[in-house]
ROZA-965188 format. One line per 8 residues: their letters; for each residue x, y, z of N, C-alpha, C. Coordinates in nm, 4 decimals. Layout:
N
a = X/Y/Z/X/Y/Z/X/Y/Z; ...
This chain:
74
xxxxxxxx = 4.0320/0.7394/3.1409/3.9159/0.8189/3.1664/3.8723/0.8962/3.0441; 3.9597/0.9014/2.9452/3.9649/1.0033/2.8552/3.8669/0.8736/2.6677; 3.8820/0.8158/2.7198/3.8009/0.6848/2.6220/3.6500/0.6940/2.6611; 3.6035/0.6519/2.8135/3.4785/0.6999/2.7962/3.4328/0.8438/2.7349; 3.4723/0.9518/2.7734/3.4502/1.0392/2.7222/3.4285/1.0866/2.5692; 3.5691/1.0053/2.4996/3.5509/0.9961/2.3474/3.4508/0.9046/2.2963; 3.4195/0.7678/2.3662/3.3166/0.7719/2.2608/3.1932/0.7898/2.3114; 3.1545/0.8695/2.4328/3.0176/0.9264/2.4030/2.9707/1.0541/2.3408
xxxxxxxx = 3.1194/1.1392/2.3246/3.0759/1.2431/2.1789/3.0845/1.1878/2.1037; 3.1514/1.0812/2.0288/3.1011/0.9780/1.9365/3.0013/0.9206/1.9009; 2.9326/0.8649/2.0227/2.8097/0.7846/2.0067/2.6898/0.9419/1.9634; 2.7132/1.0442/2.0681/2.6582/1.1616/1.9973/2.6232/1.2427/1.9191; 2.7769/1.2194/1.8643/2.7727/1.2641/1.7502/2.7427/1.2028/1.6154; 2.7120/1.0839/1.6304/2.6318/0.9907/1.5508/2.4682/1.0021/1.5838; 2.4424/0.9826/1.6988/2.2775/1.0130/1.7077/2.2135/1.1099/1.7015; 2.2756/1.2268/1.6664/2.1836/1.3531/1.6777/2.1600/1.3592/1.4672
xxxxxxxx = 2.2586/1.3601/1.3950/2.2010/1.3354/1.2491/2.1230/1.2501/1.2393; 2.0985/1.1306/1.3254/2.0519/0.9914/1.2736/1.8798/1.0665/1.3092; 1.8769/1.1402/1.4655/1.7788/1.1869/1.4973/1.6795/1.2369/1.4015; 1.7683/1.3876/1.3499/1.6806/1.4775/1.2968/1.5694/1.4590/1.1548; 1.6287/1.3475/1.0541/1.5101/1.3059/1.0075/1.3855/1.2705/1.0688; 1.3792/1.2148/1.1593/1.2805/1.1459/1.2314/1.1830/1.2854/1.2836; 1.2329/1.3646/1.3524/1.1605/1.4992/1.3776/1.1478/1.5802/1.2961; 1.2000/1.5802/1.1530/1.1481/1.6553/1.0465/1.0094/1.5917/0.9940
xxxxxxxx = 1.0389/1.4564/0.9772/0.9536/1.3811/0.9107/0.8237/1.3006/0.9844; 0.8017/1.3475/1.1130/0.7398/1.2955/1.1991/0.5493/1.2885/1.1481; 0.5432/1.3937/1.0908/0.4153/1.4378/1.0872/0.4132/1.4895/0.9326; 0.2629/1.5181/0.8885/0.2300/1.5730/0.7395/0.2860/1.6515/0.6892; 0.3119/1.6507/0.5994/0.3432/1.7609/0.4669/0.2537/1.9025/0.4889; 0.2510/2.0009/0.4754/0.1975/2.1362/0.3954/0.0867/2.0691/0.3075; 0.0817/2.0215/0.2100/0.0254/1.9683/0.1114/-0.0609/1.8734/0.1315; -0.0094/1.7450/0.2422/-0.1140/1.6459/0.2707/-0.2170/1.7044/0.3686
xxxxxxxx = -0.2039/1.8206/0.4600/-0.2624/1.8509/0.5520/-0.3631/1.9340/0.4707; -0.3472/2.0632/0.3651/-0.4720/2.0898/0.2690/-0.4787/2.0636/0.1475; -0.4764/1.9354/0.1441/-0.4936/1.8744/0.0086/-0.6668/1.8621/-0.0084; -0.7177/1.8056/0.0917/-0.8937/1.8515/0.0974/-0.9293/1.9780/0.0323; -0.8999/2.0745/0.1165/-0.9200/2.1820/0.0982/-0.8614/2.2441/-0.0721; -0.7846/2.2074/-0.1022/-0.7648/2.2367/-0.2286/-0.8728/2.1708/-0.3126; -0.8579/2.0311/-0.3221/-0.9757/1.9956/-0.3925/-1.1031/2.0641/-0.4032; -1.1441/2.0531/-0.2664/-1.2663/2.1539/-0.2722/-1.2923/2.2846/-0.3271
xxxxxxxx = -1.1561/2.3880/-0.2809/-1.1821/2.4651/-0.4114/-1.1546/2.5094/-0.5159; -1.1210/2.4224/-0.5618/-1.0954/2.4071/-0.7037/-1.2159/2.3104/-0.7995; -1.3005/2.2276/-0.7121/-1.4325/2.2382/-0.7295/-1.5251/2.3457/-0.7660; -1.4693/2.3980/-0.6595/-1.5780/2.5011/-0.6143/-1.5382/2.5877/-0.7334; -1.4394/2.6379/-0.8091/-1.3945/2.7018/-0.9330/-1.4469/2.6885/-1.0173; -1.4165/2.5145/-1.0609/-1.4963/2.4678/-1.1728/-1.6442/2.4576/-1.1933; -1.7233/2.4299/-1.0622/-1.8409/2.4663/-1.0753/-1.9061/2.6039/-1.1208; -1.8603/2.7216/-1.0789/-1.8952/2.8100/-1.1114/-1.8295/2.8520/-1.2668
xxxxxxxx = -1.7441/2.8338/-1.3470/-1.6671/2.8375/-1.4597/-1.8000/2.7599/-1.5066; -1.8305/2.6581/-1.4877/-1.9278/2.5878/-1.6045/-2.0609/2.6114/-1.5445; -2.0791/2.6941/-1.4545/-2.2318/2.7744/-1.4851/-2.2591/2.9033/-1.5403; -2.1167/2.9909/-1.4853/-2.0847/3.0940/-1.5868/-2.0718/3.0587/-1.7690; -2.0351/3.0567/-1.8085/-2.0530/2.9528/-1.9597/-2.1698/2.8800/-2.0053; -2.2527/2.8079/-1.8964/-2.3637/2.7783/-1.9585/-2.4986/2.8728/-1.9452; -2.4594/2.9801/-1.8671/-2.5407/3.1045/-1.8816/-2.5128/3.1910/-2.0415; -2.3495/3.2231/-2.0784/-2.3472/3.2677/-2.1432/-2.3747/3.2029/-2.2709
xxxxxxxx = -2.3236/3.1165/-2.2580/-2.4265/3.0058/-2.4144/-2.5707/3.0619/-2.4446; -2.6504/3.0382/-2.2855/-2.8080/3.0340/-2.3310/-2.8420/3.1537/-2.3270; -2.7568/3.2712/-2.2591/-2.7971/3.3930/-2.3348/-2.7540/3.4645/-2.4946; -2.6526/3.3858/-2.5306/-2.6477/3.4058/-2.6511/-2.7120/3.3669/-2.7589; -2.7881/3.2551/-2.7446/-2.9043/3.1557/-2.8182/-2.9932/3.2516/-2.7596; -3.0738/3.2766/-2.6530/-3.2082/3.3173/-2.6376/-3.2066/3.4326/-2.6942; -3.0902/3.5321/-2.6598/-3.1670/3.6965/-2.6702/-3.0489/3.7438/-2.7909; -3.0636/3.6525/-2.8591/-2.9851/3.6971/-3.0370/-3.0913/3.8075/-3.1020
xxxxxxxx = -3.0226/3.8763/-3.1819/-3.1401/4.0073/-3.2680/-3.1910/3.8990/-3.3801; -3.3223/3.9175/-3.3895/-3.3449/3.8203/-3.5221/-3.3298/3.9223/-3.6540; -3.3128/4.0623/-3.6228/-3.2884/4.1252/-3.7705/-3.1304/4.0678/-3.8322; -3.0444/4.0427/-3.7408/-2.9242/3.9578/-3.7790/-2.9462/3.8585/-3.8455; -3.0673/3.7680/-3.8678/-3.0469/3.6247/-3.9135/-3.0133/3.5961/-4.0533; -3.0309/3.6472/-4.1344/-2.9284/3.6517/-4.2722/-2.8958/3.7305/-4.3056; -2.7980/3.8441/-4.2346/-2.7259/3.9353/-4.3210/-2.5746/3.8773/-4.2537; -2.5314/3.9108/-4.4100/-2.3912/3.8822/-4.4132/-2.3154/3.9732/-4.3711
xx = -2.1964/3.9394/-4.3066/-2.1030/3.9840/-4.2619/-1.9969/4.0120/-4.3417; -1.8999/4.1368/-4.3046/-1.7665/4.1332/-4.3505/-1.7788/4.2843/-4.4993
């Protein structure tokens, strides 16, 4: 009587490790689930980084002092 018993904590005790990958790994990552969302804003970053910058470019070209234009520096 004492054999059935051993090996179904055996067989048990083999299927519950074999289990738990399977329910860890069942479903998405952290990462795959906002990986969209990252992209997007980090878009959304870079877009504004290169309109900020191309403002400051064309305000530095448009509204320069022209009494600056040849005096030397230093």
């Amino acid at each position: 009587m004492s054999v059935p018993g051993a090996v179904r904590r055996v067989a048990v005790a083999l299927a519950v490790p074999a289990a738990v990958p399977t329910l860890l790994a069942g479903g998405e990552t952290n990462l795959q689930q906002t990986n969209d969302l990252l992209w997007l804003l980090i878009g959304i970053s870079v877009a504004g980084a290169i309109i900020t910058f191309a403002f400051l470019a064309y305000s530095v070209v448009k509204f320069r002092d022209p009494n600056n234009r040849r005096r030397r520096y230093g």
